[in-house]
FIBA-72186 format. One line per field, with one value per residue (C-alpha): residue number from 1; residue in three letters; x, y, z. Coordinates in steps of 0.5 Angstrom, whole numbers, plus 500, padded with zeros to 3 digits. Layout:
<nodes>
resi = [NUM,...]
resn = [ALA,...]
xx = [X,...]
yy = [Y,...]
zz = [Z,...]
</nodes>
This chain:
<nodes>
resi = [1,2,3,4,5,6,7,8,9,10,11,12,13,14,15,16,17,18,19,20,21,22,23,24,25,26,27,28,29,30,31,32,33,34,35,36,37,38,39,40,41,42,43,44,45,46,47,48,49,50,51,52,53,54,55,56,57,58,59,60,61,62,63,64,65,66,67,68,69,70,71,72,73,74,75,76,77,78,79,80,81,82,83,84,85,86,87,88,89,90,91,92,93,94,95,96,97,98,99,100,101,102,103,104,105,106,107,108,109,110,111,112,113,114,115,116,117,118,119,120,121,122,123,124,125,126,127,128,129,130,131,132,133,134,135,136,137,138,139,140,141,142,143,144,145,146,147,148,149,150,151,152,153,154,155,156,157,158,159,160,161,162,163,164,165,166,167,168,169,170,171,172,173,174,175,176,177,178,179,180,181,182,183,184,185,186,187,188,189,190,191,192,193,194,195,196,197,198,199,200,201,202,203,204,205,206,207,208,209,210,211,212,213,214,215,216,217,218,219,220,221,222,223,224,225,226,227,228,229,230,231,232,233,234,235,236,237,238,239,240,241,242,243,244,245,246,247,248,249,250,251,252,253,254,255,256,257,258,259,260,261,262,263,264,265,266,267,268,269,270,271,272,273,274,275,276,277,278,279,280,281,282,283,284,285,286,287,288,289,290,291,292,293,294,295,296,297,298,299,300,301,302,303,304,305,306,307,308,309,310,311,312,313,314,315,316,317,318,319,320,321,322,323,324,325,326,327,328,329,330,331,332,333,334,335,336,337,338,339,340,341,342,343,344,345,346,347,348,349,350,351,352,353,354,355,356,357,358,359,360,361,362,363,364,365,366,367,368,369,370,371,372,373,374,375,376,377,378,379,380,381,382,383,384,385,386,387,388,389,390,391,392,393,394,395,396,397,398,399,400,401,402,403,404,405,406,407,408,409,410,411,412,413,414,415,416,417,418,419,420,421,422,423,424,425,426,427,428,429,430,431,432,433,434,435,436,437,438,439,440,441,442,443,444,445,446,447,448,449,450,451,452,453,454,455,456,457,458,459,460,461,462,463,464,465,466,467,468,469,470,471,472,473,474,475,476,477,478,479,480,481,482,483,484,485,486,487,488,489,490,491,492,493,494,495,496,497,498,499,500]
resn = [UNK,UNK,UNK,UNK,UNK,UNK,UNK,UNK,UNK,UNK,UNK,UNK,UNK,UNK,UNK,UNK,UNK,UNK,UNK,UNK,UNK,UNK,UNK,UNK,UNK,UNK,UNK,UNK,UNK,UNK,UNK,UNK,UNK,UNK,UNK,UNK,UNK,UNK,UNK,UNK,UNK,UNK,UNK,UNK,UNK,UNK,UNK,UNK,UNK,UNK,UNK,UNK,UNK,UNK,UNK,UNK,UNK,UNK,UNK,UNK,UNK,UNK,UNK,UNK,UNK,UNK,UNK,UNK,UNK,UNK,UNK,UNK,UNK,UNK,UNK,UNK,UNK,UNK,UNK,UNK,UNK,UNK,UNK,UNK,UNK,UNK,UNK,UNK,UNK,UNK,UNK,UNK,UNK,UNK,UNK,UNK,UNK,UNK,UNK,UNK,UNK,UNK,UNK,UNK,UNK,UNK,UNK,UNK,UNK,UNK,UNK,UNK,UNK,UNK,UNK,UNK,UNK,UNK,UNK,UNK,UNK,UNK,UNK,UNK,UNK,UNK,UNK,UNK,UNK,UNK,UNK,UNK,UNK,UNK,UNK,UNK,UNK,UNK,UNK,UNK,UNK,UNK,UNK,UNK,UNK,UNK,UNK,UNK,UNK,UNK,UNK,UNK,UNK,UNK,UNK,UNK,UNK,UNK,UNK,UNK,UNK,UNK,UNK,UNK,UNK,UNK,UNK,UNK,UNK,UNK,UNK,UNK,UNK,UNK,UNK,UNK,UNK,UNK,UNK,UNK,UNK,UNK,UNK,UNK,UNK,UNK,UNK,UNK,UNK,UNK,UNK,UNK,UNK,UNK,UNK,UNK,UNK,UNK,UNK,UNK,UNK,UNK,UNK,UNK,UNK,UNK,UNK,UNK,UNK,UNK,UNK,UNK,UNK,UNK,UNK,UNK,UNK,UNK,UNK,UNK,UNK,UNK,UNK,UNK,UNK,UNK,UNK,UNK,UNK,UNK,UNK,UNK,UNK,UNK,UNK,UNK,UNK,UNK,UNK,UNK,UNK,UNK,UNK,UNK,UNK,UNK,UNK,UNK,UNK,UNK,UNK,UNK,UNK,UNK,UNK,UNK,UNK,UNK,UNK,UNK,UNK,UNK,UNK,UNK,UNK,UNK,UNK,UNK,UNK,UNK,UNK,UNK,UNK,UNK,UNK,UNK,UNK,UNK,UNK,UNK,UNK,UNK,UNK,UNK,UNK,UNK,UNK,UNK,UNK,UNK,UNK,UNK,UNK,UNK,UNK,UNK,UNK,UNK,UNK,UNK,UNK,UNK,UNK,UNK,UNK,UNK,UNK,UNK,UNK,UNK,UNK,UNK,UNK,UNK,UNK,UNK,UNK,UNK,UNK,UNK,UNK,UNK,UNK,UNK,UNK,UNK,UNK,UNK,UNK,UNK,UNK,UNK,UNK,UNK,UNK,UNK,UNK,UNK,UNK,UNK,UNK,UNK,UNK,UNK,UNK,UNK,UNK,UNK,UNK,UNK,UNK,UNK,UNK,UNK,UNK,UNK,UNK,UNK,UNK,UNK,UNK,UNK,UNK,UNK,UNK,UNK,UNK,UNK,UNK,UNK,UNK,UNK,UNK,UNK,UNK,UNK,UNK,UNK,UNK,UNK,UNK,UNK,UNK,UNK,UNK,UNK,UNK,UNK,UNK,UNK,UNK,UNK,UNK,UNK,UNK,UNK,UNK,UNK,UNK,UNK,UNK,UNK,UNK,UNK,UNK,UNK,UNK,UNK,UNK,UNK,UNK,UNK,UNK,UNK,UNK,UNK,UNK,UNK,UNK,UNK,UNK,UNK,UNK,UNK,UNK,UNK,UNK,UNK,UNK,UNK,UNK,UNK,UNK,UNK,UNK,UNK,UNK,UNK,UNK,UNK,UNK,UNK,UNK,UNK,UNK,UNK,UNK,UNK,UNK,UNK,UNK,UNK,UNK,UNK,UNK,UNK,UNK,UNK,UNK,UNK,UNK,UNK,UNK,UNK,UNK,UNK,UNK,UNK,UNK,UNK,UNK,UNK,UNK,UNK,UNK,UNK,UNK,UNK,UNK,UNK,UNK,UNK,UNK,UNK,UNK,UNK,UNK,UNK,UNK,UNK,UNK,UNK,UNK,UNK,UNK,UNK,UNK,UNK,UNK,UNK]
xx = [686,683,674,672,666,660,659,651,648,645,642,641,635,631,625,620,615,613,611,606,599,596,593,600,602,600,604,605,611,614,612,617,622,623,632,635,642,645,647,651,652,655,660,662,654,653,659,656,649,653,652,657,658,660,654,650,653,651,645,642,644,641,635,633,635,630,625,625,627,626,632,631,628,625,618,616,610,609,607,601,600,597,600,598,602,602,598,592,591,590,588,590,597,602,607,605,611,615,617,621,624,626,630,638,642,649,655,654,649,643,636,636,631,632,627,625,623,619,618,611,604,602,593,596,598,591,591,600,603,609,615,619,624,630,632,629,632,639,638,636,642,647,643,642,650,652,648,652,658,657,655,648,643,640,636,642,643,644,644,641,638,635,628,629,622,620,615,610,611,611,614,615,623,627,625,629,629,633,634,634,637,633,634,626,621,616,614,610,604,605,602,596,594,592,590,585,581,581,586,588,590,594,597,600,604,606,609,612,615,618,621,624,627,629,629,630,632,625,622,624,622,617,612,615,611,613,620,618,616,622,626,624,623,631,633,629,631,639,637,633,639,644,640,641,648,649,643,640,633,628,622,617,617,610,608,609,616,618,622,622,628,630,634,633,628,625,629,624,625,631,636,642,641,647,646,644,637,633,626,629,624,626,621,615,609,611,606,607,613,611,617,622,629,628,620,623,625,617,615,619,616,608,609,612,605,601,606,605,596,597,600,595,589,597,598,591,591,597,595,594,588,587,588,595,596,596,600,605,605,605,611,615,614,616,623,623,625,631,633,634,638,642,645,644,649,653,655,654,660,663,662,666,672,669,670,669,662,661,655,655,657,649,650,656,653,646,649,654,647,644,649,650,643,642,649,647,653,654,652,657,663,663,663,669,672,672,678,682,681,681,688,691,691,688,680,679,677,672,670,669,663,660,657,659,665,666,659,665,670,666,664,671,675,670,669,677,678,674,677,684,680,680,685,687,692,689,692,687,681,682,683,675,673,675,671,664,664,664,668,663,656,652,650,644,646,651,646,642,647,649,641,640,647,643,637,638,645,644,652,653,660,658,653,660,664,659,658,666,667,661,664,670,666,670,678,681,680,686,686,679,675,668,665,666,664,657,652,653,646,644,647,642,637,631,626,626,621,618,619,612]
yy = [030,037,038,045,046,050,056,056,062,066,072,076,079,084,085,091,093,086,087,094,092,087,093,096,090,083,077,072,068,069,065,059,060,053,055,061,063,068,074,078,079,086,083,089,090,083,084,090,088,082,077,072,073,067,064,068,065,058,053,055,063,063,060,065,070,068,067,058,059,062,064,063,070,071,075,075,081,086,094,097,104,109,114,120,117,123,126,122,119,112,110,102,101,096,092,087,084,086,082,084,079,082,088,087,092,093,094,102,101,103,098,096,093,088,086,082,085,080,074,074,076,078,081,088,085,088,082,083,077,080,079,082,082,082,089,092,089,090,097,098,094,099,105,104,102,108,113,109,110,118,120,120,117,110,103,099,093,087,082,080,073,070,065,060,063,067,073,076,084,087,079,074,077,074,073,076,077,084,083,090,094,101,104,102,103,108,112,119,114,110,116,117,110,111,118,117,111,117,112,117,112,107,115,116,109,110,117,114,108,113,118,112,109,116,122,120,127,130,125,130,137,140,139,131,132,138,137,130,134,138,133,130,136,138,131,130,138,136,130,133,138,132,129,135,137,130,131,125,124,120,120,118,121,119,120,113,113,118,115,118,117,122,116,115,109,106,106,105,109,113,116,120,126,127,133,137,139,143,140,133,126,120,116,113,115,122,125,131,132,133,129,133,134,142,140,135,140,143,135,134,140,138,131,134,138,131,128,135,134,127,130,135,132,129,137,138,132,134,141,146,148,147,154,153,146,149,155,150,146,152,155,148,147,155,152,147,152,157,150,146,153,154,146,147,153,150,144,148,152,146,143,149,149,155,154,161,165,171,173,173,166,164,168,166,158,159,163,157,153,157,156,148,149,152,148,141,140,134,135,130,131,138,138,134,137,144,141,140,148,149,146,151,147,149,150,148,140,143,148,142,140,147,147,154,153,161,162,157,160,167,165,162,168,171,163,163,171,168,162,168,170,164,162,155,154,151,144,144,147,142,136,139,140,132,129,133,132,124,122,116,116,109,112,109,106,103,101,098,095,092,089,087,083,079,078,076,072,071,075,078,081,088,089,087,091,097,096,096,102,106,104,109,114,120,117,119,114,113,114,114,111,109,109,117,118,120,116,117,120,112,110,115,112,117,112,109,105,102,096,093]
zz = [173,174,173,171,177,173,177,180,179,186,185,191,191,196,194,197,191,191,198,196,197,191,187,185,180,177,180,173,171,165,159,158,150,146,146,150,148,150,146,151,159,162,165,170,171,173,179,181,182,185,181,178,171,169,173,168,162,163,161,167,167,160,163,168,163,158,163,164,170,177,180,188,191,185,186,179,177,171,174,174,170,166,161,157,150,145,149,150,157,158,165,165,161,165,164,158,156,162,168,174,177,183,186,189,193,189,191,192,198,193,190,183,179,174,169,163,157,152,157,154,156,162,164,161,154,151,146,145,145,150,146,143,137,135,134,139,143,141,140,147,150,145,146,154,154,150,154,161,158,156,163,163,168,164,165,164,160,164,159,152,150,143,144,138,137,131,133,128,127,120,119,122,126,131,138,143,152,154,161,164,170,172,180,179,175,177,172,172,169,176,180,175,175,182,181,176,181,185,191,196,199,193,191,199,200,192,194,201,198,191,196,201,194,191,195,202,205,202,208,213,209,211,206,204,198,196,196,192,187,186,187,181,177,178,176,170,167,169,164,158,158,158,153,148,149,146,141,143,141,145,142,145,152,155,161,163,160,164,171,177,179,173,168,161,161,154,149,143,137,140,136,136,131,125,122,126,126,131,128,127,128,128,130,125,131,131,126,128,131,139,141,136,138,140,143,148,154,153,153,160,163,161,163,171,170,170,176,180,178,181,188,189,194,197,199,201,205,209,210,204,202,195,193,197,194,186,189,192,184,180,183,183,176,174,177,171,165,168,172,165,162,167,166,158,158,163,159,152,155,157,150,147,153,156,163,166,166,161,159,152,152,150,145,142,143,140,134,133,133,128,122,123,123,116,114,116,120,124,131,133,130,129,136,137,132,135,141,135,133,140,141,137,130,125,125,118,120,124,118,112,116,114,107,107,111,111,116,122,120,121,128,130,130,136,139,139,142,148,149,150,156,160,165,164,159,152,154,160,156,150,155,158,152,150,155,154,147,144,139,138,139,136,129,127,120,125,130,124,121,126,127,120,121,127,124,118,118,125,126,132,130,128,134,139,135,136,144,145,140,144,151,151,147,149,148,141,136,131,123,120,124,121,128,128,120,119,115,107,103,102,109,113,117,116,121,127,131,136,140,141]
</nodes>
């Protein structure tokens, strides 16, 4: 007679920010939940990470998930930072409902964080309870997934967990932990936390360790600080581009939700833009629309402002005089702008199966953007709609996304006479065309729905589907598929908040 052996649950963690001097973080345990269940693991993360998927499904998986337990090598803390939020600096910010667990090396060589979001309080809670909702939580692992699947730099989701504990916001919710991979989390508001108590020296070993962890080759630059910096602008530029070639819209891009290492982090009242709408705000904090769609690259660009004020007294210290110092940051920060066009031009070419270089093609793009403005096309299924018309069909899908289906049908005839000078048979430009266009992007009503159905009803169902559905997003989808059609009037999500 055979017995089933229950996998013990190893991770292998090799910590180094837990070995940075008291003052960058607060060690503290998370807080202990009544019934951890597991809502989902990342089964192909896990083995990347080195992790045994299957461990991670257990009683005692579900218990270091949740926080119950600590996994050995654990070395628990929550990070100190600062961050301007909408704006306004705050000097003391932290981690205050987040826990990292522990940093593992995968199997590609490089460092991951993992971390636990909502493992209850921690000394930079300020008065917050340190958990989080249901909701927030499951919008996190769908969205920070999706953007996985379509290629874009992201926080990962490892696993999702319920509490068996109510938390109060508005009312009382369901409470959930949202375990979550990052290559680390060192924020922009990371070197302000140091830069304001004037620590010269806490700024220099954060710089050594961000470049050590991120941009090893600046280490032998001439200027290591310098090349730090351009490092992060380059990446962070490649980002936002990527971010509106998919008309995604973060909506809360203070400067501690802006990551070193150039990845999406902070998935809070994020949303995939529907109609397309260059002033579109989404989040229910952003009064006066300084994170908007169209406002993000500026946004991008005032936050590197603030990490390059961080990394003056370091250029000075190494040698520059301060005149020579703002010289150095000024001429860096001028990169950002021509560095995000060129990466937007290059994907909006991609997006409409434009492979070789004209100059007229922003024109033909920005002018396409124009009428699905003043149309109120969808942003996502237009685009997808545009390999069909480039295959040789017939453009009149593509055109029924137009309120006035004539403005499309006007600006086909001269996108389609450019695509006649491309080398590449139409077969090749469509095929291009397919992979930089998603068929399916997690649309907010279903991202919703998919939340409602978890919180009220304790199903699960919805949220599964839309993971899977999301995680193929650029392959055909047959029929009418309800994950490409965008949300009727009544469906429409005209709101998204955060998760604290």
């Amino acid at each position: 007679m055979s017995t089933t052996v229950t996998p013990t649950l190893s991770i292998p963690f090799s910590n180094t920010y837990a070995t940075l001097p008291a003052r960058f973080y607060a060690g503290v345990t998370p807080t202990p939940v009544p019934h951890p269940q597991i809502i989902a693991v990342n089964d192909e993360l896990a083995t990347f990470l080195g992790i045994d998927p299957i461990a991670l499904r257990t009683a005692e998986g579900a218990a270091v998930l949740a926080g119950n337990r600590i996994a050995t090598g654990s070395s628990p803390l929550a990070q100190a930072y600062a961050g301007h939020q909408f704006g306004h600096f705050v000097p003391q910010l932290g981690d205050g409902r987040a826990n990292l667990l522990g940093e593992v090396v995968a199997t590609d060589g490089q460092r991951y964080d993992i971390q636990l979001k909502g493992a209850g309080p921690t000394p930079f809670s300020r008065r917050g309870d340190g958990r989080a909702s249901l909701g927030p939580v499951l919008r996190e692992y769908l969205l920070s997934e999706s953007m996985a699947a379509l290629g874009v730099p992201t926080t990962r989701a490892l696993a999702a967990v319920t509490t068996g504990e109510p938390v109060y916001r508005d009312t009382l919710q369901p409470g959930a932990i949202f375990t979550r991979v990052a290559s680390s989390h060192l924020r922009v508001g990371t070197f302000q936390f140091f830069a304001a108590q004037q620590d010269l020296e806490g700024l220099r070993i954060l710089a050594d360790y961000a470049i050590a962890r991120h941009y090893p080759q600046a280490a032998h630059a001439t200027q290591p600080f310098r090349a730090f910096l351009d490092g992060v602008i380059n990446r962070q530029a490649a980002l936002v581009a990527r971010w509106m070639l998919l008309g995604f819209i973060h909506g809360v891009m203070n400067t501690d939700n802006t990551s070193i290492s150039g990845e999406t982090i902070d998935y809070g009242p994020c949303a995939f833009m529907e109609a397309y709408e260059p002033a579109k705000v989404y989040s229910s904090i952003d009064h006066r629309g300084r994170y908007a769609y169209s406002n993000q690259p500026a946004a991008m660009h005032w936050n590197l402002c603030r990490l390059a004020e961080t990394l003056l007294p370091l250029f000075v210290e190494d040698g520059a005089t301060q005149d020579q110092a703002m010289s150095m940051a000024q001429d860096s920060l001028a990169a950002f702008v021509p560095q995000y066009e060129q990466a937007f031009l290059a994907g909006i070419r991609r997006k409409l199966g434009l492979l070789t270089e004209h100059k007229d093609d922003a024109a033909l793009s920005n002018d396409l953007l124009t009428i699905m403005a003043s149309n109120q096309a969808d942003f996502t299924l237009t685009f997808r709609l545009l390999c069909e018309a480039a295959s040789g069909s017939s453009d009149q899908a593509a055109a029924r996304c137009f309120r006035n289906p004539g403005d499309f049908l006007a600006w086909s005839v001269r996108w389609q006479q450019r695509l006649a000078d491309e080398p590449a048979p139409r077969a090749d430009l469509t095929l291009a065309m397919k992979q930089a266009n998603p068929a399916v992007v997690p649309r907010n009503h279903l991202v919703q729905d998919t939340i409602d159905a978890a919180a009220q009803h304790a199903n699960f169902s919805s949220f599964h589907a839309l993971l899977q559905a999301t995680s193929r997003p650029y392959a055909d989808r047959a029929g009418v598929d309800p994950y490409q059609v965008p949300a009727r009037p009544e469906q429409c999500v005209l709101q998204t908040f955060c998760g604290t």
